[in-house]
N, CA and C atoms as an extended XYZ file, in Angstrom:
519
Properties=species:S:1:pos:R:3:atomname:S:1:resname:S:1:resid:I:1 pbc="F F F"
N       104.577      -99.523       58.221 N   UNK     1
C       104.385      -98.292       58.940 CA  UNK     1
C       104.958      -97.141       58.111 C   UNK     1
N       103.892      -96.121       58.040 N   UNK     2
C       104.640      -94.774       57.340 CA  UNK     2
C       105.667      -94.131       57.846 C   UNK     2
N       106.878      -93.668       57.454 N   UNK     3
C       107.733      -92.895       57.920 CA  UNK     3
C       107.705      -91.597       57.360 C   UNK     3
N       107.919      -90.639       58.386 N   UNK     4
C       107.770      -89.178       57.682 CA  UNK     4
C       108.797      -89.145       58.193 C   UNK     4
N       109.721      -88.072       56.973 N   UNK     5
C       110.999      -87.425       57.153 CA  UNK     5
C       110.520      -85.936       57.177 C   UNK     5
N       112.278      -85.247       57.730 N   UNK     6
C       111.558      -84.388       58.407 CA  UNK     6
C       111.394      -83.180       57.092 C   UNK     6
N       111.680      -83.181       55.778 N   UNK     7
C       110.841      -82.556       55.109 CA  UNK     7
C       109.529      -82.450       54.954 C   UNK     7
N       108.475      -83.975       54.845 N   UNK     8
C       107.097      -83.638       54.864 CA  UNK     8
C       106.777      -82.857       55.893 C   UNK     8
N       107.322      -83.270       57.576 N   UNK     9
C       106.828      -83.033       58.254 CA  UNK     9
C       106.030      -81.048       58.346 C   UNK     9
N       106.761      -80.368       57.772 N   UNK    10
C       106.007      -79.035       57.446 CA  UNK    10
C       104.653      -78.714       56.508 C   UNK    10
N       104.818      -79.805       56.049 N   UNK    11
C       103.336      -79.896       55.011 CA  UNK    11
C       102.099      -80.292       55.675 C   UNK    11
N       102.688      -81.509       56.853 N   UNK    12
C       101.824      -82.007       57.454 CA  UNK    12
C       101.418      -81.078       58.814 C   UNK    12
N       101.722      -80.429       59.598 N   UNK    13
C       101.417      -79.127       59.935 CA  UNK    13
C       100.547      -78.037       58.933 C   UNK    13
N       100.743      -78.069       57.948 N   UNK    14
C       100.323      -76.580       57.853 CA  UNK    14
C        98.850      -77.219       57.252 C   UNK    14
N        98.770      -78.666       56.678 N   UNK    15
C        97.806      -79.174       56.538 CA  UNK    15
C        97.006      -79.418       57.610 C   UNK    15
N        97.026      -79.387       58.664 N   UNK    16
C        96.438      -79.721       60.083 CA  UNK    16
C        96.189      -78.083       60.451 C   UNK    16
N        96.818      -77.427       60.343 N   UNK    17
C        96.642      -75.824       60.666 CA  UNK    17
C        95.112      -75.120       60.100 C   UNK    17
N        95.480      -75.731       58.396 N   UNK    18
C        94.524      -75.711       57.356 CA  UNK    18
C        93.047      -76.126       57.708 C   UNK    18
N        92.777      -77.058       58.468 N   UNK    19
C        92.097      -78.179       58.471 CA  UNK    19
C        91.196      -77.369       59.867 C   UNK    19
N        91.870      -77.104       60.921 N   UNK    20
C        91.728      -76.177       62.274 CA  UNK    20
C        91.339      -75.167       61.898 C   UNK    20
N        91.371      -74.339       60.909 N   UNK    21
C        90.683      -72.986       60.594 CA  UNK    21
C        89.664      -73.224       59.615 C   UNK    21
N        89.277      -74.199       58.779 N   UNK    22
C        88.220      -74.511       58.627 CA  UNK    22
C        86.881      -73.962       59.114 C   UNK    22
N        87.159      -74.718       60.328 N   UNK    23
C        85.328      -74.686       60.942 CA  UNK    23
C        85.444      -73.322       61.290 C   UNK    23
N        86.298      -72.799       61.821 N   UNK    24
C        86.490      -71.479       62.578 CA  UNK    24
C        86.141      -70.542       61.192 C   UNK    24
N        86.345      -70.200       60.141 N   UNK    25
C        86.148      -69.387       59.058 CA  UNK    25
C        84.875      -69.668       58.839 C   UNK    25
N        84.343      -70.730       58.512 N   UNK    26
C        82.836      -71.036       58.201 CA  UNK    26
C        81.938      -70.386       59.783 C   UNK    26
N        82.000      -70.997       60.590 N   UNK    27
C        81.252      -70.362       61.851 CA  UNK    27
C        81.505      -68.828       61.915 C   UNK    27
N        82.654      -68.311       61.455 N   UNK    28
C        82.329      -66.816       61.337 CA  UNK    28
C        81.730      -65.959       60.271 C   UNK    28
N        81.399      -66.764       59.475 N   UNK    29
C        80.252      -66.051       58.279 CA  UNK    29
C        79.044      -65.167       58.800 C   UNK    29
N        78.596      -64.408       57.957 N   UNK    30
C        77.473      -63.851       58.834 CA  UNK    30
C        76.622      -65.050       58.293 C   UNK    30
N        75.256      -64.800       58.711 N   UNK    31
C        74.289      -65.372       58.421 CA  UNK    31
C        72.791      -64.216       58.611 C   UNK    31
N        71.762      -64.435       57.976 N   UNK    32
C        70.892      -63.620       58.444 CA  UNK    32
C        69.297      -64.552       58.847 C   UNK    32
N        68.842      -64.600       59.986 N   UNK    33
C        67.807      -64.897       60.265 CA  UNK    33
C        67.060      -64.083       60.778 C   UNK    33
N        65.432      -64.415       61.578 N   UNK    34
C        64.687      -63.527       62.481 CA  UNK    34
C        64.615      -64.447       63.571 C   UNK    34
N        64.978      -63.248       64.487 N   UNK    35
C        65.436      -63.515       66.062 CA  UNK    35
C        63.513      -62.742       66.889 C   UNK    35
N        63.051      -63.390       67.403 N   UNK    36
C        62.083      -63.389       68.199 CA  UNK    36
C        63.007      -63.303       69.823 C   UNK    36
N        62.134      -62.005       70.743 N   UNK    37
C        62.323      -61.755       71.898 CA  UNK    37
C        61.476      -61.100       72.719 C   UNK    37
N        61.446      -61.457       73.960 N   UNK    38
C        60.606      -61.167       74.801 CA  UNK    38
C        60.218      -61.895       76.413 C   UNK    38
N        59.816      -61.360       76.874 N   UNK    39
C        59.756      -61.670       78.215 CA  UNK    39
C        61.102      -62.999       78.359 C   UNK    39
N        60.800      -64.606       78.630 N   UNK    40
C        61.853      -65.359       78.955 CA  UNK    40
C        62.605      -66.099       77.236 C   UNK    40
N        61.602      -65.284       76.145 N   UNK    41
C        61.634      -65.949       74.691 CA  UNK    41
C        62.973      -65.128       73.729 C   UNK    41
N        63.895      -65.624       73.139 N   UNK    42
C        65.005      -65.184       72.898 CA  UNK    42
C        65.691      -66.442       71.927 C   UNK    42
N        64.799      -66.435       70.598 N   UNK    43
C        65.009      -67.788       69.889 CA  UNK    43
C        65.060      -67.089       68.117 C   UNK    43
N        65.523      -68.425       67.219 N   UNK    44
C        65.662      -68.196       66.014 CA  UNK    44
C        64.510      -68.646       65.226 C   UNK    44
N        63.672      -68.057       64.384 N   UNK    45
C        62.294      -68.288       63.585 CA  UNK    45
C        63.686      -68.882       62.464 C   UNK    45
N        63.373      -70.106       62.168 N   UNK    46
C        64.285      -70.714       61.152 CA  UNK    46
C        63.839      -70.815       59.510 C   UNK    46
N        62.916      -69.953       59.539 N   UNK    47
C        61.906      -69.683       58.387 CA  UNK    47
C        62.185      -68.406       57.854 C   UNK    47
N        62.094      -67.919       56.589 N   UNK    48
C        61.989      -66.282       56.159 CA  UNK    48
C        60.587      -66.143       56.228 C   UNK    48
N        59.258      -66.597       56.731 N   UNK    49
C        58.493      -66.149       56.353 CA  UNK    49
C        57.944      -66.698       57.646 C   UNK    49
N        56.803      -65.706       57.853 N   UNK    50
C        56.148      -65.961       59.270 CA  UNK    50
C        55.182      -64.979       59.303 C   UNK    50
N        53.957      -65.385       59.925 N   UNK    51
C        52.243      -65.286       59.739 CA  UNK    51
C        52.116      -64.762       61.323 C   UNK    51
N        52.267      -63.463       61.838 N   UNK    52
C        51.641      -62.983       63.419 CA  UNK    52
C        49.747      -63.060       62.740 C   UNK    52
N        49.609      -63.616       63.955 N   UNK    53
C        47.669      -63.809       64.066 CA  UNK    53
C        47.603      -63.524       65.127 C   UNK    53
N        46.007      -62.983       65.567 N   UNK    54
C        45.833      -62.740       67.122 CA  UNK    54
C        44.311      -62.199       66.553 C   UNK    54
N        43.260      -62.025       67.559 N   UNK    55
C        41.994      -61.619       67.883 CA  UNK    55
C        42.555      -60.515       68.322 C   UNK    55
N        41.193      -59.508       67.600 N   UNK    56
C        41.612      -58.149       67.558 CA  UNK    56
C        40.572      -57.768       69.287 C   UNK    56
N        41.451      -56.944       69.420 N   UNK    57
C        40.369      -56.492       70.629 CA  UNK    57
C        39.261      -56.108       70.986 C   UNK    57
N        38.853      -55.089       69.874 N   UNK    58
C        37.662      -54.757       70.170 CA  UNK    58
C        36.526      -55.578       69.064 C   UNK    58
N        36.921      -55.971       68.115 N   UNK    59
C        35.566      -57.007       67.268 CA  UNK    59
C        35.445      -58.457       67.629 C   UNK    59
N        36.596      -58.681       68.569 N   UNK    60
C        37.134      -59.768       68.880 CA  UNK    60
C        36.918      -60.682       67.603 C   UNK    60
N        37.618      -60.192       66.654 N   UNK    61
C        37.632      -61.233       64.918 CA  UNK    61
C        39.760      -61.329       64.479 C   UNK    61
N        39.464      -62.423       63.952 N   UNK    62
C        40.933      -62.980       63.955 CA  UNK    62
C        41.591      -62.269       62.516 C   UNK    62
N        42.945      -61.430       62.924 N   UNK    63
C        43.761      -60.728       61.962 CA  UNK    63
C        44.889      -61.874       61.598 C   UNK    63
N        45.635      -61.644       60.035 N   UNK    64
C        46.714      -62.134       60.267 CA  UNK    64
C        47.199      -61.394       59.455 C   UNK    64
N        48.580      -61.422       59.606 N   UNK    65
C        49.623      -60.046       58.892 CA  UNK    65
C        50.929      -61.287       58.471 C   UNK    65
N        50.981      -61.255       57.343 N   UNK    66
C        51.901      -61.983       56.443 CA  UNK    66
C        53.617      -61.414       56.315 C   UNK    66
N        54.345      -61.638       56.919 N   UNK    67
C        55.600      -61.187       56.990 CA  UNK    67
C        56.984      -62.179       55.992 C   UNK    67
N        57.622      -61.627       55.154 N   UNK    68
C        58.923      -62.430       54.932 CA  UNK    68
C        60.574      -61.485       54.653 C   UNK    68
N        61.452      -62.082       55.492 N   UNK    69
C        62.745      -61.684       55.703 CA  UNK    69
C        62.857      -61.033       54.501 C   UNK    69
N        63.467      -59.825       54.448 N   UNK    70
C        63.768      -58.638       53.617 CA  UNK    70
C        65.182      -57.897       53.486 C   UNK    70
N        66.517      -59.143       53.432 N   UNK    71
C        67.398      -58.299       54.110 CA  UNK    71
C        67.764      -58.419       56.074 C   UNK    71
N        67.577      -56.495       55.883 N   UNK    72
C        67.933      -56.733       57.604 CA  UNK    72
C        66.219      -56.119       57.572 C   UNK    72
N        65.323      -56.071       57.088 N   UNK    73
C        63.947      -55.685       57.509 CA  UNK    73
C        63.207      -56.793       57.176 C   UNK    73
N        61.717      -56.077       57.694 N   UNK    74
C        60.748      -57.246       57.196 CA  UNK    74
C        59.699      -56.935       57.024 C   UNK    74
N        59.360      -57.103       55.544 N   UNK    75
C        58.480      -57.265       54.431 CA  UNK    75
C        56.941      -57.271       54.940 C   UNK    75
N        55.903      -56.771       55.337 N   UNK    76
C        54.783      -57.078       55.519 CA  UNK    76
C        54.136      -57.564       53.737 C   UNK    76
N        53.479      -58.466       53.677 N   UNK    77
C        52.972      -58.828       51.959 CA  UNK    77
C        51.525      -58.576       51.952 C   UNK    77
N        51.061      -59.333       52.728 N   UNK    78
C        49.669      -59.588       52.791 CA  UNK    78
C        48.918      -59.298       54.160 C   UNK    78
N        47.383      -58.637       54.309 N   UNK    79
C        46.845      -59.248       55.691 CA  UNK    79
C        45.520      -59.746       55.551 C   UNK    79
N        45.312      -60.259       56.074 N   UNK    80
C        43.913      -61.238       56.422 CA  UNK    80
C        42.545      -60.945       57.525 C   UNK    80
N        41.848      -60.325       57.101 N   UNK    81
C        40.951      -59.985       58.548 CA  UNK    81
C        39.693      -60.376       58.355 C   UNK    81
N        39.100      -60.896       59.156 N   UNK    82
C        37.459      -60.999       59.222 CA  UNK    82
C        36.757      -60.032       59.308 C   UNK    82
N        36.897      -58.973       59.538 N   UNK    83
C        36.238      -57.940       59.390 CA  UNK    83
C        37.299      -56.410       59.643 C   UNK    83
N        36.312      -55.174       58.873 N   UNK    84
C        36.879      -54.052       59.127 CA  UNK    84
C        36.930      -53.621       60.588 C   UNK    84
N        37.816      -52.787       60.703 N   UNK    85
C        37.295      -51.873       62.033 CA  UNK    85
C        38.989      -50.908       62.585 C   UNK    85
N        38.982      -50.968       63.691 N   UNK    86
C        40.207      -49.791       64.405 CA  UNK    86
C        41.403      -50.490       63.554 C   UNK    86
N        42.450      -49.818       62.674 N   UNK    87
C        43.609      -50.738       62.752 CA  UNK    87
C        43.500      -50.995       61.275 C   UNK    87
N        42.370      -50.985       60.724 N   UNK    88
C        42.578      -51.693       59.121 CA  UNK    88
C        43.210      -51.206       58.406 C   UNK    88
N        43.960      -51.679       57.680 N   UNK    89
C        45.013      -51.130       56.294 CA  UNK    89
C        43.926      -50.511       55.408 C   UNK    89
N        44.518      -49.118       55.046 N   UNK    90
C        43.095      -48.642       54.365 CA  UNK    90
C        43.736      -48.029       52.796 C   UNK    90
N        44.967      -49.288       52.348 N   UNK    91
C        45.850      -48.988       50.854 CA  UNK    91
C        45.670      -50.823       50.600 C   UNK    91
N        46.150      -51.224       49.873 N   UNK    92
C        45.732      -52.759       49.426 CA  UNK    92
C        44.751      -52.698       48.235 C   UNK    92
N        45.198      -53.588       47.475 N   UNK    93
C        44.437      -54.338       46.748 CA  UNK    93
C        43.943      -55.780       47.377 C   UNK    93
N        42.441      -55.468       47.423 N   UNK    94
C        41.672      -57.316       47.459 CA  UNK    94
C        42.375      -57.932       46.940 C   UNK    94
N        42.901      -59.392       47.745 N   UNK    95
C        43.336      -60.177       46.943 CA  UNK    95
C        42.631      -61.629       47.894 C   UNK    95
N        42.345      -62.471       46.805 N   UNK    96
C        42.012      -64.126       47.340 CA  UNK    96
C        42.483      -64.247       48.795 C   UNK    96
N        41.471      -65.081       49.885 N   UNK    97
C        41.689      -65.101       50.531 CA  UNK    97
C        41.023      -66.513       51.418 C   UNK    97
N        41.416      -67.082       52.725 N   UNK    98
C        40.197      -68.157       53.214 CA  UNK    98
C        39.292      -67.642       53.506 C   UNK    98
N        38.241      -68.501       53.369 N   UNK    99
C        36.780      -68.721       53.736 CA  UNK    99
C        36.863      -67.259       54.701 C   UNK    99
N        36.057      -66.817       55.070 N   UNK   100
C        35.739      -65.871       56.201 CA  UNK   100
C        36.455      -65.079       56.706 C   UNK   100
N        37.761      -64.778       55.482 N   UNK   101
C        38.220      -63.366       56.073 CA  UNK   101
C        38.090      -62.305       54.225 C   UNK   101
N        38.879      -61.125       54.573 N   UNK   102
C        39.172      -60.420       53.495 CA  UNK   102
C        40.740      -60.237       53.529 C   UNK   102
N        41.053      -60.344       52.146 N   UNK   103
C        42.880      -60.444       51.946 CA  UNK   103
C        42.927      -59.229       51.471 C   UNK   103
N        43.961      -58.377       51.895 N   UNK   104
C        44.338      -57.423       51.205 CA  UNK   104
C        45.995      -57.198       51.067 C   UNK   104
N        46.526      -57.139       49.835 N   UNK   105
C        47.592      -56.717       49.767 CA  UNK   105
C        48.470      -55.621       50.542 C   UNK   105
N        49.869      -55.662       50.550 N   UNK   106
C        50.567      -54.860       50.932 CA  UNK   106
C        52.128      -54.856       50.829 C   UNK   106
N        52.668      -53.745       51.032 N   UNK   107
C        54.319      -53.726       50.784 CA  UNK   107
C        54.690      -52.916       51.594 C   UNK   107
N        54.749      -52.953       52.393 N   UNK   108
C        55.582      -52.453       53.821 CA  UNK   108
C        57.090      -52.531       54.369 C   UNK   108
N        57.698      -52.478       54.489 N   UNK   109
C        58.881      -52.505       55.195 CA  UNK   109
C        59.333      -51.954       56.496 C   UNK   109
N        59.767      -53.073       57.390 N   UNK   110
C        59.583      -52.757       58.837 CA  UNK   110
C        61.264      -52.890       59.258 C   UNK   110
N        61.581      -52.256       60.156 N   UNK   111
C        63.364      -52.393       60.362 CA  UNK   111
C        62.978      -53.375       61.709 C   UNK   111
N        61.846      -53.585       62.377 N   UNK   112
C        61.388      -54.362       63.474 CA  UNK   112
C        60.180      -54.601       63.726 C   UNK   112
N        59.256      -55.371       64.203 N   UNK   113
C        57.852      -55.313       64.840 CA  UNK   113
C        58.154      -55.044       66.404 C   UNK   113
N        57.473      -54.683       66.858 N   UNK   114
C        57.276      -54.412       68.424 CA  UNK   114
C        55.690      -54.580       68.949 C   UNK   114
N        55.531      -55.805       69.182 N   UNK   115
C        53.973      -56.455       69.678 CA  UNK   115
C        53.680      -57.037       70.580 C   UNK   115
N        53.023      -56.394       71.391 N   UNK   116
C        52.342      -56.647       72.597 CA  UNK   116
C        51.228      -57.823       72.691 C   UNK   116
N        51.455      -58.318       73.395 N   UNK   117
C        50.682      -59.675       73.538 CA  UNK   117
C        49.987      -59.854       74.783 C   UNK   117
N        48.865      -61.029       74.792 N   UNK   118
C        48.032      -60.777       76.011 CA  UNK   118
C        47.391      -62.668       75.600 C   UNK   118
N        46.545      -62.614       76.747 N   UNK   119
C        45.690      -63.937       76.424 CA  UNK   119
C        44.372      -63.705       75.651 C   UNK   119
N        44.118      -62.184       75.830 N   UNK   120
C        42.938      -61.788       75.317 CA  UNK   120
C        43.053      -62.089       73.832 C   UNK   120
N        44.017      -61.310       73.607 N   UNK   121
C        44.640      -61.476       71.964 CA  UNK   121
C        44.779      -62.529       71.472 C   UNK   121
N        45.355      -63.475       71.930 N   UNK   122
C        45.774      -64.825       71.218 CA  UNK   122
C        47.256      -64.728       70.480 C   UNK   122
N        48.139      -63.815       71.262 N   UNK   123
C        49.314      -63.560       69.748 CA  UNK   123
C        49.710      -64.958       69.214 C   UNK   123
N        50.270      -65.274       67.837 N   UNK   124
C        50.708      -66.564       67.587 CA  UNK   124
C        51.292      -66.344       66.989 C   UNK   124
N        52.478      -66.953       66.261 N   UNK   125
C        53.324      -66.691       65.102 CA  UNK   125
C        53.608      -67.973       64.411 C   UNK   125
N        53.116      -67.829       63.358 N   UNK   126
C        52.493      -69.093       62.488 CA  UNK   126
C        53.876      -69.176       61.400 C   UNK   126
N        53.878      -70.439       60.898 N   UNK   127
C        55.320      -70.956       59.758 CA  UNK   127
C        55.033      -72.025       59.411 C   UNK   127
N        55.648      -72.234       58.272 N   UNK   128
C        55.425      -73.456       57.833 CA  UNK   128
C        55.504      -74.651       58.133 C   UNK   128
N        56.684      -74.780       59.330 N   UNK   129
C        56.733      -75.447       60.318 CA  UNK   129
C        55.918      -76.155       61.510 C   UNK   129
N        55.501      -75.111       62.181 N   UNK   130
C        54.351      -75.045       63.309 CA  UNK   130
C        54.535      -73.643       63.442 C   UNK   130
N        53.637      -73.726       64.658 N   UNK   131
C        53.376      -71.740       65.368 CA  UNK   131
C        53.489      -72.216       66.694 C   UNK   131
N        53.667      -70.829       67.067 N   UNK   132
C        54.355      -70.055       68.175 CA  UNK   132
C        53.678      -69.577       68.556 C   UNK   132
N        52.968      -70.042       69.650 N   UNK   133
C        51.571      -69.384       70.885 CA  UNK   133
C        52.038      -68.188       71.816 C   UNK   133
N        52.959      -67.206       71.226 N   UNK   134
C        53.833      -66.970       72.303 CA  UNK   134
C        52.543      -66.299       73.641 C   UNK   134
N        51.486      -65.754       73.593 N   UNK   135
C        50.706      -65.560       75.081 CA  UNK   135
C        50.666      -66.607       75.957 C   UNK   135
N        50.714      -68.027       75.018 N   UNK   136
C        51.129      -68.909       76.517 CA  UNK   136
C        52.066      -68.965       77.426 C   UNK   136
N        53.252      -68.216       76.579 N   UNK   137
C        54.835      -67.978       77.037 CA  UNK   137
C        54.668      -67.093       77.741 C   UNK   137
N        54.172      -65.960       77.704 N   UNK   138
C        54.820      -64.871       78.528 CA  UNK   138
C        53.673      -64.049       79.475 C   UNK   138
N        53.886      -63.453       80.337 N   UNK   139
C        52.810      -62.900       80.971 CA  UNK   139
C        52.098      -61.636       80.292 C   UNK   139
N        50.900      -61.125       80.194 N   UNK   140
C        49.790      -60.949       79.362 CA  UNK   140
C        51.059      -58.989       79.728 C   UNK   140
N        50.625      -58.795       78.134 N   UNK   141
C        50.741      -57.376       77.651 CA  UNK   141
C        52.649      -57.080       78.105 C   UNK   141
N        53.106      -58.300       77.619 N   UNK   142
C        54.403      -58.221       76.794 CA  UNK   142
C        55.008      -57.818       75.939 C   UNK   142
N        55.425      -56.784       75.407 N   UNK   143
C        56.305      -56.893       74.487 CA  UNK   143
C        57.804      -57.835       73.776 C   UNK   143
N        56.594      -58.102       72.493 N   UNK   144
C        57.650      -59.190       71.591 CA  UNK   144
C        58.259      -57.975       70.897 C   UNK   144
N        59.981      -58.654       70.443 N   UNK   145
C        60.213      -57.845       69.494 CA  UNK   145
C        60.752      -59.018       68.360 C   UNK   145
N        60.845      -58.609       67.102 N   UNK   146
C        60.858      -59.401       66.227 CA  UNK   146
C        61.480      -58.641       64.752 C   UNK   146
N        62.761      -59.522       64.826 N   UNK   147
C        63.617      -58.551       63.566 CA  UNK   147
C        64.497      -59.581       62.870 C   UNK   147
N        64.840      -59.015       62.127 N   UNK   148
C        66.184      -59.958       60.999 CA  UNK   148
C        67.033      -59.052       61.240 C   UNK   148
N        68.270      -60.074       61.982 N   UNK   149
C        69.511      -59.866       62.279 CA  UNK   149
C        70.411      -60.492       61.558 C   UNK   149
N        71.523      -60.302       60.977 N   UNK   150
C        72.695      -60.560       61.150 CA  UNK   150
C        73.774      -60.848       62.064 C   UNK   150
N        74.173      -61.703       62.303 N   UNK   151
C        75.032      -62.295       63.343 CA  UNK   151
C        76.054      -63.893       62.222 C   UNK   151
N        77.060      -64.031       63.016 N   UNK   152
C        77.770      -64.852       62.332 CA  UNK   152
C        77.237      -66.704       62.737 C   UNK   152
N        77.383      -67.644       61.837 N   UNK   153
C        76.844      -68.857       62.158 CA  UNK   153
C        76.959      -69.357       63.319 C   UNK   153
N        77.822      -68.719       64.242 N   UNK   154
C        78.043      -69.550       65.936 CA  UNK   154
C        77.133      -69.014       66.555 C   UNK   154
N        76.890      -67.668       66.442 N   UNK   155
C        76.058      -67.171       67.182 CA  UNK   155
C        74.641      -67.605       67.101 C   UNK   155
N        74.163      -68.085       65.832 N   UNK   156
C        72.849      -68.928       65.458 CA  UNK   156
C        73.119      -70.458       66.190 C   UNK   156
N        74.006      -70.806       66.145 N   UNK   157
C        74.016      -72.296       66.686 CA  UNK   157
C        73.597      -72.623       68.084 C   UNK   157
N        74.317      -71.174       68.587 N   UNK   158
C        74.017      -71.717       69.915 CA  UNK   158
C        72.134      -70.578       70.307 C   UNK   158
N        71.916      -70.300       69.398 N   UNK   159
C        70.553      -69.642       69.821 CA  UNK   159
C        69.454      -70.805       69.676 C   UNK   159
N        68.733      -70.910       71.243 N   UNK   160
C        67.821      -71.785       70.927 CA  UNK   160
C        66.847      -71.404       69.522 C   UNK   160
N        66.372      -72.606       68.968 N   UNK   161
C        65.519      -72.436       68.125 CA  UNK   161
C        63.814      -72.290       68.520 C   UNK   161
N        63.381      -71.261       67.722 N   UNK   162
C        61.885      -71.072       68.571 CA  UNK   162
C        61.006      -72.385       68.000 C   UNK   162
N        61.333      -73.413       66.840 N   UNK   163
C        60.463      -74.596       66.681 CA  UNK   163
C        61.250      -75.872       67.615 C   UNK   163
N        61.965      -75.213       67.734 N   UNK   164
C        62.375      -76.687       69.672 CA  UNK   164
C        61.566      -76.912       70.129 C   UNK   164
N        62.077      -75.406       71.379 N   UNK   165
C        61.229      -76.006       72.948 CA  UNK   165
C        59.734      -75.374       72.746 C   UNK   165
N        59.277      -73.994       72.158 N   UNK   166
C        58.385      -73.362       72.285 CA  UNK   166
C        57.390      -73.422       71.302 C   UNK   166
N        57.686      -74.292       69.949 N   UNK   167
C        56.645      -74.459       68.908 CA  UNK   167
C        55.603      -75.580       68.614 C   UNK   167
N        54.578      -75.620       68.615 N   UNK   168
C        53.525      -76.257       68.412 CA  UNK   168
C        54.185      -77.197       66.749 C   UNK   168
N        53.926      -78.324       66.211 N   UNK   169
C        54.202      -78.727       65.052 CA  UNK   169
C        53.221      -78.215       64.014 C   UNK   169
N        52.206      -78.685       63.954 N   UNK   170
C        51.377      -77.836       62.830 CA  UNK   170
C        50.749      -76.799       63.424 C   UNK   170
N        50.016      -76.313       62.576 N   UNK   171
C        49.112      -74.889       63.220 CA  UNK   171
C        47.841      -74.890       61.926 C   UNK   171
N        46.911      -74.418       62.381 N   UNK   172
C        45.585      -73.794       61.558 CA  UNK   172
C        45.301      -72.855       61.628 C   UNK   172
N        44.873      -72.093       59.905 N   UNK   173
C        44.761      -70.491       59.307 CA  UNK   173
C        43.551      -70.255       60.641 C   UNK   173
């Protein structure tokens, strides 16, 4: 059996002290993710990069707008549309794109999105992960809001994640 005299015994304290502030210093780091919110939705996109799609209203033809974490903003890169009409980015360079839409470049910087959603629309928020149907979530002509925050690692831990309870596993362009 080990015997500690009572000299170690202060080492062995401050080593246990040591050991107790650990997790507590690490969980207070910041961290930066994008926090999705809205109607009952209030989750972490665990991705820097994320694809909003939806049917446009009046051509009823499918948009998608290419987003990745920027900091505390967010980056619009690319968008995707099947056709012109109300709403089109009218700066871009053509760039490659799928079958049946047109790609056009972009460099935007957003401090937030603020997007209204409906069933008409289809909003979705697509990742590499799966996507996020959020019009099934919430009642029609909602406002989502959608930003990169900073907050420290506890505060992410305990934020549900939006590929948990609310994400589809794969998704299609």
């Amino acid at each position: 059996m080990l015997k500690l005299n009572s000299v170690s015994k202060p080492w062995i304290w401050l080593i246990l002290l040591v050991l107790a502030t650990l997790p507590i210093i690490y969980l207070d780091k910041s961290e930066q993710a994008i926090r999705i919110q809205g109607g009952d939705i209030d989750c972490q996109w665990s991705e820097p990069d994320f694809t909003l799609k939806w049917r446009h209203s009046v051509e009823k033809q499918y948009w998608q707008e290419y987003y990745h974490m920027d900091g505390t903003q967010l980056r619009l890169t690319k968008t995707f549309i099947q056709t012109f009409g109300a709403g089109t980015p009218s700066v871009g360079a053509v760039i490659p794109a799928p079958e049946g839409y047109i790609g056009l470049s972009s460099d935007v910087l957003l401090p937030k999105i603020h997007w209204v959603v409906s069933r008409n629309m289809q909003g979705t928020i697509l990742g590499q992960y799966g996507s996020l149907p959020i019009y099934e979530r919430v009642e029609d002509y909602t406002e989502i809001q959608i930003s990169s925050e900073e907050h420290p690692k506890w505060f992410w831990l305990i934020k549900e994640s939006c590929h948990d309870r609310h994400a589809h596993t794969k998704h299609s362009s």
